[in-house]
mmCIF entry with sequence, helices, sheets and N, C-alpha, C, O atoms, coordinates in Angstrom:
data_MODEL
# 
_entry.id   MODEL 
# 
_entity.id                         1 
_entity.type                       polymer 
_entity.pdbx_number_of_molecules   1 
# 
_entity_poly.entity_id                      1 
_entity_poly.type                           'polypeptide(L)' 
_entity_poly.nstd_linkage                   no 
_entity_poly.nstd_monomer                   no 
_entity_poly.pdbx_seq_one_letter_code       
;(UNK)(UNK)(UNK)(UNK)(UNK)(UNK)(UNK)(UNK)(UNK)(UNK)(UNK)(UNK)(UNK)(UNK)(UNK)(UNK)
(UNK)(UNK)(UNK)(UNK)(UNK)(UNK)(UNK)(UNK)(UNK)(UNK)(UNK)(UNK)(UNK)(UNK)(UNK)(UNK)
(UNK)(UNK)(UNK)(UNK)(UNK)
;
_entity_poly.pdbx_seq_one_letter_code_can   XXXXXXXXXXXXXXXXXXXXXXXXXXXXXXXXXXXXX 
_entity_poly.pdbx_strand_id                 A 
# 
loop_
_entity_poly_seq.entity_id 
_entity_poly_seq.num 
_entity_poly_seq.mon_id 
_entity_poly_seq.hetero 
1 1  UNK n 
1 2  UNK n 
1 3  UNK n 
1 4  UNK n 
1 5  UNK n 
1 6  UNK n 
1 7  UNK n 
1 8  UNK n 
1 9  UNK n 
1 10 UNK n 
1 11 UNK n 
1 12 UNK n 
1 13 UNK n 
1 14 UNK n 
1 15 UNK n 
1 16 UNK n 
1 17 UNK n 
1 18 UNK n 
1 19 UNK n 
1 20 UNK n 
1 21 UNK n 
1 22 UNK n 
1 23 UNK n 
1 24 UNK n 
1 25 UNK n 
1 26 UNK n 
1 27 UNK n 
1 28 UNK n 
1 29 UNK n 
1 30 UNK n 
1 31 UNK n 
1 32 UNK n 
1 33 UNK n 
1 34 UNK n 
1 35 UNK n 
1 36 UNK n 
1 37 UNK n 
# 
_struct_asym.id          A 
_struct_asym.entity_id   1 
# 
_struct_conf.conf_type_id            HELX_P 
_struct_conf.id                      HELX_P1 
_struct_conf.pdbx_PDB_helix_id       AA1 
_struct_conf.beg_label_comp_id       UNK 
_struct_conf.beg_label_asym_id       A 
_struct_conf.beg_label_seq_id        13 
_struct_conf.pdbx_beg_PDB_ins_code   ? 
_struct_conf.end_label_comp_id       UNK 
_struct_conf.end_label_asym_id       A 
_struct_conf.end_label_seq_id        35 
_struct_conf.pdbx_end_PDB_ins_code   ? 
_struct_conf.beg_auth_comp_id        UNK 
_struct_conf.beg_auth_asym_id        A 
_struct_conf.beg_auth_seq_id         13 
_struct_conf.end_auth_comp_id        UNK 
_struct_conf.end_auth_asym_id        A 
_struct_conf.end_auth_seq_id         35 
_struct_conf.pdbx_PDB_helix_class    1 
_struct_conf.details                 ? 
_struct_conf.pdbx_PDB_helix_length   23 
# 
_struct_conf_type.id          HELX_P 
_struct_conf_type.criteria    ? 
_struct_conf_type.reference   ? 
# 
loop_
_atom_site.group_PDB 
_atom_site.id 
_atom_site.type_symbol 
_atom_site.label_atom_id 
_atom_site.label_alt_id 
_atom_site.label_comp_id 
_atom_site.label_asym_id 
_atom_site.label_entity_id 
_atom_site.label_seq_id 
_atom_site.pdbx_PDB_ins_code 
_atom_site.Cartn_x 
_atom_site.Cartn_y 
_atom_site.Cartn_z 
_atom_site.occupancy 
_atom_site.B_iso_or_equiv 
_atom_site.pdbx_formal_charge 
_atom_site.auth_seq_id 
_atom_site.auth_comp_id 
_atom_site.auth_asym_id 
_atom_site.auth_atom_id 
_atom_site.pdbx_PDB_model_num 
ATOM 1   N N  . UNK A 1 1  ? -19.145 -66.046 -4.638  1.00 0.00 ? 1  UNK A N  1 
ATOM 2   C CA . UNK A 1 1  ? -17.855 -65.490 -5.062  1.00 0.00 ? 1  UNK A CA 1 
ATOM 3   C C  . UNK A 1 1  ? -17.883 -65.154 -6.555  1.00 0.00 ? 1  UNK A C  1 
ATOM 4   O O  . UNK A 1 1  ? -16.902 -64.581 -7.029  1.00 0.00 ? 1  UNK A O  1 
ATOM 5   N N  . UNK A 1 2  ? -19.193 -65.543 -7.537  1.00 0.00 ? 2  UNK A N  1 
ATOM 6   C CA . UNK A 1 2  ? -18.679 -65.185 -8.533  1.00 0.00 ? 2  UNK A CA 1 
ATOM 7   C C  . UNK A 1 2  ? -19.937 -64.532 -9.094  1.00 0.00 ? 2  UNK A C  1 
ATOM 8   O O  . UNK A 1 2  ? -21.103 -64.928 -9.090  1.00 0.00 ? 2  UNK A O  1 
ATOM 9   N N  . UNK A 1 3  ? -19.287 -63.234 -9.657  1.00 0.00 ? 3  UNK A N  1 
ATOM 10  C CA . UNK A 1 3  ? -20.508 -62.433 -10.043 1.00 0.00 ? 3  UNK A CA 1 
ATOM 11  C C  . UNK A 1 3  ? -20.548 -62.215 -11.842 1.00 0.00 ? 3  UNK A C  1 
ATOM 12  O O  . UNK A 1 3  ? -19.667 -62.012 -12.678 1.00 0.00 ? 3  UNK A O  1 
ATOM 13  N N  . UNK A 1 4  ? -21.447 -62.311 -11.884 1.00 0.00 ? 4  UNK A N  1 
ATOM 14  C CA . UNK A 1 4  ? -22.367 -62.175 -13.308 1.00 0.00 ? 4  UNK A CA 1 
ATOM 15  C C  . UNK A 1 4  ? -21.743 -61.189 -13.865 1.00 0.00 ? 4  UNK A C  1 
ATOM 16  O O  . UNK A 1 4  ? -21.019 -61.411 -14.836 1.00 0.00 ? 4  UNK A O  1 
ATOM 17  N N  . UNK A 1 5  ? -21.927 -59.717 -13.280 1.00 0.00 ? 5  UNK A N  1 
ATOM 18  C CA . UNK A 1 5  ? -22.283 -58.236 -13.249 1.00 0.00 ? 5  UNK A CA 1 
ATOM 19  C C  . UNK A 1 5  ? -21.288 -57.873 -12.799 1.00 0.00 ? 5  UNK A C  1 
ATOM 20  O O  . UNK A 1 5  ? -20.912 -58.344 -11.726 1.00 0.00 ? 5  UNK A O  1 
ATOM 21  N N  . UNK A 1 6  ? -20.497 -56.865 -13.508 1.00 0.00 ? 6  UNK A N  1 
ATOM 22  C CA . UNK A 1 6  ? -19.359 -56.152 -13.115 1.00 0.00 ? 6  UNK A CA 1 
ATOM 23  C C  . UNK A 1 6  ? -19.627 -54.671 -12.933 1.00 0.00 ? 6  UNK A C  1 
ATOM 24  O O  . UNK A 1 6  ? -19.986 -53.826 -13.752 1.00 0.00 ? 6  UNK A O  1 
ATOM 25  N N  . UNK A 1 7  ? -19.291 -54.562 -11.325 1.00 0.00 ? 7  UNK A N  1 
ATOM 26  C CA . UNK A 1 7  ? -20.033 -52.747 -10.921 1.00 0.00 ? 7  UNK A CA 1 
ATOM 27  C C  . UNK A 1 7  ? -19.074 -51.733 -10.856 1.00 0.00 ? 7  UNK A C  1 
ATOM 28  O O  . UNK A 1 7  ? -18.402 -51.564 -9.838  1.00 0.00 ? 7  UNK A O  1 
ATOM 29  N N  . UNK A 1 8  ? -18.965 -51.102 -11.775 1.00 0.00 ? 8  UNK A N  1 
ATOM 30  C CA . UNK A 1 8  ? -17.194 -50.056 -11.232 1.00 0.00 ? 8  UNK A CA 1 
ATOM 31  C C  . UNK A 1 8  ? -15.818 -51.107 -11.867 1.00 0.00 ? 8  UNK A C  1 
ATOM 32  O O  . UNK A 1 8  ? -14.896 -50.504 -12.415 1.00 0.00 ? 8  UNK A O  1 
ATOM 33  N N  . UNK A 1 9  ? -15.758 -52.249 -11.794 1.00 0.00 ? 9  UNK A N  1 
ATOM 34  C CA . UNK A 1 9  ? -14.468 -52.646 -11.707 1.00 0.00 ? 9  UNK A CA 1 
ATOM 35  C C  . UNK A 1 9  ? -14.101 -53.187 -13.060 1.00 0.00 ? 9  UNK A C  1 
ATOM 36  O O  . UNK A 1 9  ? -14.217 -54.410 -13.135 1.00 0.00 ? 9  UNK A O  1 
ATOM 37  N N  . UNK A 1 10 ? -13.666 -52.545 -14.203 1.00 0.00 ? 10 UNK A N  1 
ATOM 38  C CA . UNK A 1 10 ? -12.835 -53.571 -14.908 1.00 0.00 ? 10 UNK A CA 1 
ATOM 39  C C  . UNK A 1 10 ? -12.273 -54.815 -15.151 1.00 0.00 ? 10 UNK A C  1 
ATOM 40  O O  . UNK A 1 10 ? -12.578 -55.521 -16.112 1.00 0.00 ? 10 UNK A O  1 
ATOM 41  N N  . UNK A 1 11 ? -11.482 -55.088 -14.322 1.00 0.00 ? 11 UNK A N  1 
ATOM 42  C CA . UNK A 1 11 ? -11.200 -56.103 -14.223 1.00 0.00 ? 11 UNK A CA 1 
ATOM 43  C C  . UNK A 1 11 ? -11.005 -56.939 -12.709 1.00 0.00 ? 11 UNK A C  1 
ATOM 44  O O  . UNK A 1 11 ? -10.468 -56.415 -11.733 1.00 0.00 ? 11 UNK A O  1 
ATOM 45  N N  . UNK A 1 12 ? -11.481 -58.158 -12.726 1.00 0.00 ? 12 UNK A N  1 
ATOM 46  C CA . UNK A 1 12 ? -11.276 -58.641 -11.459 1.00 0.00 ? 12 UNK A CA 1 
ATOM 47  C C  . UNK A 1 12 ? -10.112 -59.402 -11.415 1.00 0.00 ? 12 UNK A C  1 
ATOM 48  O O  . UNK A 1 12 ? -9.659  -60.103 -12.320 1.00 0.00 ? 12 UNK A O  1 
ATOM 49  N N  . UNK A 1 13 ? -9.461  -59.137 -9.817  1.00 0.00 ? 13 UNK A N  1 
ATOM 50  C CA . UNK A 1 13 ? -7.791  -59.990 -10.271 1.00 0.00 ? 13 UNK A CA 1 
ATOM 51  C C  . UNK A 1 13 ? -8.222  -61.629 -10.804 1.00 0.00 ? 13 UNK A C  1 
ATOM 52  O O  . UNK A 1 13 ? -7.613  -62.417 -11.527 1.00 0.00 ? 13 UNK A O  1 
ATOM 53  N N  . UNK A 1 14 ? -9.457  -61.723 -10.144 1.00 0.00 ? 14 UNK A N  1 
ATOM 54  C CA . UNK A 1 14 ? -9.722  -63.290 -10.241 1.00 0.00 ? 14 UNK A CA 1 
ATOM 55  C C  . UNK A 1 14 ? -9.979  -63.875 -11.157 1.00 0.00 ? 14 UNK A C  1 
ATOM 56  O O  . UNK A 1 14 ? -9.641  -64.985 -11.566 1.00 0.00 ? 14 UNK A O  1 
ATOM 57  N N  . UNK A 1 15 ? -10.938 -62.721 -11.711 1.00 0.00 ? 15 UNK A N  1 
ATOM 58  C CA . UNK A 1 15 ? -11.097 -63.189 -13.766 1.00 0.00 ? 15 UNK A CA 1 
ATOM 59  C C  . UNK A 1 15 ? -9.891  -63.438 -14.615 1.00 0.00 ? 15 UNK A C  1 
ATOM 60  O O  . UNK A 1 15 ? -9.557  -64.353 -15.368 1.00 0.00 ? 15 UNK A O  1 
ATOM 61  N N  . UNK A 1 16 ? -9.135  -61.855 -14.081 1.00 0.00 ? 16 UNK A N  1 
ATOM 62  C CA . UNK A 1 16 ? -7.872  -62.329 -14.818 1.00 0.00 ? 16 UNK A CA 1 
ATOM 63  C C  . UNK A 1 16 ? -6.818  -63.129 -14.848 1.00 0.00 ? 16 UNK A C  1 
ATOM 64  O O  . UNK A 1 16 ? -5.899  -63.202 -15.663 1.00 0.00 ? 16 UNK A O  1 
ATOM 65  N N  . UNK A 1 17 ? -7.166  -64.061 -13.326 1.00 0.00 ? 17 UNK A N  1 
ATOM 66  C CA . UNK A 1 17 ? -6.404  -65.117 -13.512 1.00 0.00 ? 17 UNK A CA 1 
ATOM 67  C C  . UNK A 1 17 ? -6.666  -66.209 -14.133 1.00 0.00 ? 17 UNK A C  1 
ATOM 68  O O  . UNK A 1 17 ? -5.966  -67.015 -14.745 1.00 0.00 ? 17 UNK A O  1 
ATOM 69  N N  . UNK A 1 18 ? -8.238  -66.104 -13.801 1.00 0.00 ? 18 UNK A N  1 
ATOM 70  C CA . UNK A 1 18 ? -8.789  -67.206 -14.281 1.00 0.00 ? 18 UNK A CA 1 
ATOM 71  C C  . UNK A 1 18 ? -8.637  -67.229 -15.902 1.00 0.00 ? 18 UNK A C  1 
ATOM 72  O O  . UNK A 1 18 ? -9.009  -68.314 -16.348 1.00 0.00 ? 18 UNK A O  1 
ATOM 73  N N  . UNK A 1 19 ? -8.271  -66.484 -16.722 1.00 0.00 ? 19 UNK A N  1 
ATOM 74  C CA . UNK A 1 19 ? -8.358  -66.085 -18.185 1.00 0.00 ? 19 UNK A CA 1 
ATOM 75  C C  . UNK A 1 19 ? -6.760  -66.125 -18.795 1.00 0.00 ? 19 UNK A C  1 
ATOM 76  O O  . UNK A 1 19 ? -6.319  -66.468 -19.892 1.00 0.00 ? 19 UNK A O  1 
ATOM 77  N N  . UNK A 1 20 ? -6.049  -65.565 -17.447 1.00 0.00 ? 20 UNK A N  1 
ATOM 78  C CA . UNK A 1 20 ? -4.402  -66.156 -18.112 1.00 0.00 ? 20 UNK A CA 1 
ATOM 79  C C  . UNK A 1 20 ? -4.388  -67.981 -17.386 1.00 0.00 ? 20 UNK A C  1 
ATOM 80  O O  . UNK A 1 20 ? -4.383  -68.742 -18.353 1.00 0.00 ? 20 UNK A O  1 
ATOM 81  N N  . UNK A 1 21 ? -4.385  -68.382 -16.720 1.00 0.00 ? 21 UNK A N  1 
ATOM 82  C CA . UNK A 1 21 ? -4.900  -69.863 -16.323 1.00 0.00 ? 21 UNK A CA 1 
ATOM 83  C C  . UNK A 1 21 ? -5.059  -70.490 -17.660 1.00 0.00 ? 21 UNK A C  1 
ATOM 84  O O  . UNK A 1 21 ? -4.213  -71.063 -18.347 1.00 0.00 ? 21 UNK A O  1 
ATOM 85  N N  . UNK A 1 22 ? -6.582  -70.216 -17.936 1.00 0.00 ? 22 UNK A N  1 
ATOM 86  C CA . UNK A 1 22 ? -7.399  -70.631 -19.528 1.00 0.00 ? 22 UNK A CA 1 
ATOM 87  C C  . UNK A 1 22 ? -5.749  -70.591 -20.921 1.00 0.00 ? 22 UNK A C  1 
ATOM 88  O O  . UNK A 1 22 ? -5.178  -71.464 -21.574 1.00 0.00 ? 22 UNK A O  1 
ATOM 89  N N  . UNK A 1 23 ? -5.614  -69.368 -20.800 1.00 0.00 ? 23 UNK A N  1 
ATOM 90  C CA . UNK A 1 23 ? -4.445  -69.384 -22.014 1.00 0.00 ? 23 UNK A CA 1 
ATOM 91  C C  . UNK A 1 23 ? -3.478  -69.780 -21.817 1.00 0.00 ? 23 UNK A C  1 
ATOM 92  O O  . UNK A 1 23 ? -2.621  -69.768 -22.701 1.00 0.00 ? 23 UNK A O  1 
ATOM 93  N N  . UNK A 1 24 ? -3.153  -70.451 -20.175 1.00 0.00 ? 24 UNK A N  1 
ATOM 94  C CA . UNK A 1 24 ? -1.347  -70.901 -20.520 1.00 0.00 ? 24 UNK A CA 1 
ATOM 95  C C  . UNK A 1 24 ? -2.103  -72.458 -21.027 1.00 0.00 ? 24 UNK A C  1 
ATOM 96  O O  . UNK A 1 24 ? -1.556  -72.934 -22.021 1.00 0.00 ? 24 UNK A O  1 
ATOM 97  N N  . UNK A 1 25 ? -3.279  -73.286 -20.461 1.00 0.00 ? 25 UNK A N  1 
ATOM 98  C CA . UNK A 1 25 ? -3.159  -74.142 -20.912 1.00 0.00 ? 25 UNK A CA 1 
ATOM 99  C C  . UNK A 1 25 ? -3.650  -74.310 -22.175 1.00 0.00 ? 25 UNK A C  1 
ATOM 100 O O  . UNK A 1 25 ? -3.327  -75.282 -22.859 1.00 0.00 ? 25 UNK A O  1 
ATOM 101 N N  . UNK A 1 26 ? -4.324  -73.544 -22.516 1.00 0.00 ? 26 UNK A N  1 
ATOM 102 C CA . UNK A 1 26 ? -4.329  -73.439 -24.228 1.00 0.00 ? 26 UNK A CA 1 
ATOM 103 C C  . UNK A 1 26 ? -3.406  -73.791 -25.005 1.00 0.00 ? 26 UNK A C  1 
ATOM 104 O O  . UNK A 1 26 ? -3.451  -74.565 -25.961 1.00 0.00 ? 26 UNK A O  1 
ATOM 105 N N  . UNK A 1 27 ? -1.929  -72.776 -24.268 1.00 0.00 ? 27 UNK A N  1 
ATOM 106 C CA . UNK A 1 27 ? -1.109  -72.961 -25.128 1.00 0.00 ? 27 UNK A CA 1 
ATOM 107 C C  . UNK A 1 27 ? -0.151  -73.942 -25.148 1.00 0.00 ? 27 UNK A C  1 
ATOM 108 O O  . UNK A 1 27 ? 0.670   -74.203 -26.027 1.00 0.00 ? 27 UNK A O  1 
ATOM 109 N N  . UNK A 1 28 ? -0.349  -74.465 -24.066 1.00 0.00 ? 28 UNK A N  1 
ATOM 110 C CA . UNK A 1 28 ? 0.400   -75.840 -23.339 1.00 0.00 ? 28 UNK A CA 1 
ATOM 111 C C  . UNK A 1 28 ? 0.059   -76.940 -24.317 1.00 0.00 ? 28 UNK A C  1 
ATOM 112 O O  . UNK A 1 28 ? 0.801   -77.556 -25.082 1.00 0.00 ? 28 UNK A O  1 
ATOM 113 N N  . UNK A 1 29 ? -1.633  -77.067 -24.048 1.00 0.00 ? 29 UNK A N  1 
ATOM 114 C CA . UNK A 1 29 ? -2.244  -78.510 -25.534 1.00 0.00 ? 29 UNK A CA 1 
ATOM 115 C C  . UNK A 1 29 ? -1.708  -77.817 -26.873 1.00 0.00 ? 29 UNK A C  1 
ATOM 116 O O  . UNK A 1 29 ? -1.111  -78.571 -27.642 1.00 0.00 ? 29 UNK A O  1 
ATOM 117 N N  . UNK A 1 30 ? -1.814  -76.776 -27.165 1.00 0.00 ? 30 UNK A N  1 
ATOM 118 C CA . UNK A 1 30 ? -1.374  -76.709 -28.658 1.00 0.00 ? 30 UNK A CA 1 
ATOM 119 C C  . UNK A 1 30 ? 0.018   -76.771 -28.607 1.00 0.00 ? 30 UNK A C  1 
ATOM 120 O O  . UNK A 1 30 ? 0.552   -76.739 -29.716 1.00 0.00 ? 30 UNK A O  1 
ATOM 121 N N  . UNK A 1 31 ? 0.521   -76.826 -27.956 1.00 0.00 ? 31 UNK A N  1 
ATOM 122 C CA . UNK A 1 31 ? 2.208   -77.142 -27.912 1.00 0.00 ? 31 UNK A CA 1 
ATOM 123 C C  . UNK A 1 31 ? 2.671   -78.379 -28.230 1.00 0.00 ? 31 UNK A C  1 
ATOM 124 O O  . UNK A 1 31 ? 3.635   -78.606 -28.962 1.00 0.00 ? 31 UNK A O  1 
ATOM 125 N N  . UNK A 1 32 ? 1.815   -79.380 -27.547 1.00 0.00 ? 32 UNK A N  1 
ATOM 126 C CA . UNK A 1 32 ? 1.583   -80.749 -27.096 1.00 0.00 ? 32 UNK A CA 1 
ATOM 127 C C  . UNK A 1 32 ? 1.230   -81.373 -28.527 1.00 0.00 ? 32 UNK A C  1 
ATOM 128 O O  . UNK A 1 32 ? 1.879   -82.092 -29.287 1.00 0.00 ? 32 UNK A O  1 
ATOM 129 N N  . UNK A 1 33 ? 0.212   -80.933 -28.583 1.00 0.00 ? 33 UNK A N  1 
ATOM 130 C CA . UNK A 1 33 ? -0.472  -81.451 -30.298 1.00 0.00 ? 33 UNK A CA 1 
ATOM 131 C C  . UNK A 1 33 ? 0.465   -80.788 -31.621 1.00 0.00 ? 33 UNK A C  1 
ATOM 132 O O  . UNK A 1 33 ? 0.326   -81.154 -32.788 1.00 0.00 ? 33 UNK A O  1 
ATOM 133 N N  . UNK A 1 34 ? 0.940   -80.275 -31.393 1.00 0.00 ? 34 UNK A N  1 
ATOM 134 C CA . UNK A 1 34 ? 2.173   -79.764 -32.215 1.00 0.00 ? 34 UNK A CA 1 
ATOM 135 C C  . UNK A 1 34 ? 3.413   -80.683 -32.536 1.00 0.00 ? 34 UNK A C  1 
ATOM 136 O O  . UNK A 1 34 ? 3.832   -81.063 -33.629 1.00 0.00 ? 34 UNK A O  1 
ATOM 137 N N  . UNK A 1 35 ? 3.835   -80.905 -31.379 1.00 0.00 ? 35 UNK A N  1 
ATOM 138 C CA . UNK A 1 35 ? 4.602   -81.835 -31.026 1.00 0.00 ? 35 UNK A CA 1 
ATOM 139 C C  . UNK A 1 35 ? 4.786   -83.165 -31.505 1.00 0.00 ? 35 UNK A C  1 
ATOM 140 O O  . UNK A 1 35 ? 5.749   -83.785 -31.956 1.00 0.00 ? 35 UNK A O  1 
ATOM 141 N N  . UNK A 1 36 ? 3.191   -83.515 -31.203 1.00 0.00 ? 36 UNK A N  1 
ATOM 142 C CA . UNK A 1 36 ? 3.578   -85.171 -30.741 1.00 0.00 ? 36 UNK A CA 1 
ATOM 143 C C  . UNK A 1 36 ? 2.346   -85.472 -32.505 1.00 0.00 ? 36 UNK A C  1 
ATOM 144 O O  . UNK A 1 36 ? 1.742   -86.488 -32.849 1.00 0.00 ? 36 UNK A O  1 
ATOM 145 N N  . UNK A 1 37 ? 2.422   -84.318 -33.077 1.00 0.00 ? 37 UNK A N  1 
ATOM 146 C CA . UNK A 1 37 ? 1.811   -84.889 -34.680 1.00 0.00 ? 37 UNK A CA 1 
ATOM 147 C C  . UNK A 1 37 ? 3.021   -85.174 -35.757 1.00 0.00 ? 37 UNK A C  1 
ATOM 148 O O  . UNK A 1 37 ? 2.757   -85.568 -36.893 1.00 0.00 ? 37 UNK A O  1 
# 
């Protein structure tokens, strides 16, 4: 399911979830560590 090599497609829906995923919790810990310093 997961390919290296991107043929024709820009973007895959799956990358791009996987990449907004990655940044909500990014921004979730820096919220957190914001917070609780």
């Amino acid at each position: 399911m997961l390919q290296t090599s991107v043929e024709g497609v820009s973007l895959d829906p799956a990358v791009t979830g996987g990449v907004a995923l990655v940044l909500a919790i990014g921004l979730t810990a820096a919220w957190t560590l914001a917070f609780y310093r």
